[in-house]
N, C-alpha and C positions, 0 to 999 in steps of 0.2 A: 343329731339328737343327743348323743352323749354329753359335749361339753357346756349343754344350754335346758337340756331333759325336753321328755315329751311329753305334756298333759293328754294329750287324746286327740283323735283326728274327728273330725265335721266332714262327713261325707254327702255330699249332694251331688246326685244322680241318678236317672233313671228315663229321663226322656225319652231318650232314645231306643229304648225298651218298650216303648208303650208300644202295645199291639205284637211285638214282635219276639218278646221272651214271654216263659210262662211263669208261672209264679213259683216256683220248684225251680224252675233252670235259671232264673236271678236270686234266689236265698242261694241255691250251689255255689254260685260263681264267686257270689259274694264271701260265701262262705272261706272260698278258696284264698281270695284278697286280702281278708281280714286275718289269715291265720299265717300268710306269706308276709305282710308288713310287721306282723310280731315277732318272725322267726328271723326276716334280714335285718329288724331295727334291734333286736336283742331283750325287748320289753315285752315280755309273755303276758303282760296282764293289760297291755297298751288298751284304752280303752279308745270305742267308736259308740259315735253318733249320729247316726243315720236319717238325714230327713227324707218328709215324705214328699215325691218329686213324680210327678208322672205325664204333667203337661206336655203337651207337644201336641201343636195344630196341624201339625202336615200329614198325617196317617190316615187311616183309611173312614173319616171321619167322625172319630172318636177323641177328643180334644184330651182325656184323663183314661189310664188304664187303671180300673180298682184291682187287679191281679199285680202290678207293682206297687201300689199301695199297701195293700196285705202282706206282701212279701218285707218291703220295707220296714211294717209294724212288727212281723215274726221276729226279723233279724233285729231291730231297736229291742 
């Protein structure tokens, strides 16, 4: 990143979440990600962009989790 810069990262994720994180325990984690890619890439202001991703048909019959959607909209 330094010798080309970093405009901001696109983050899509959360499938795998659906049904299985709560909406507090993926803004946290994320939380955690987001402030660790700033502090090892050296860009404290690096900006993120988070889409809203929750699909996943294989869980316990719920094809979308709205609790990682809201988490995703908190965190955008």
């Amino acid at each position: 990143g330094r010798r080309t810069g970093i405009r901001g990262i696109l983050w899509h994720q959360g499938e795998s979440d659906n049904t299985y994180q709560s909406k507090q325990g993926y803004i946290d984690n994320m939380r955690v990600v987001i402030q660790k890619t700033r502090e090892d890439s050296g860009f404290d202001q690096l900006s993120w962009m988070i889409a809203r991703a929750s699909y996943y048909p294989y869980g316990n019959g719920r094809d979308e989790d709205p609790n990682i959607i809201t988490a995703q909209n908190i965190l955008a």
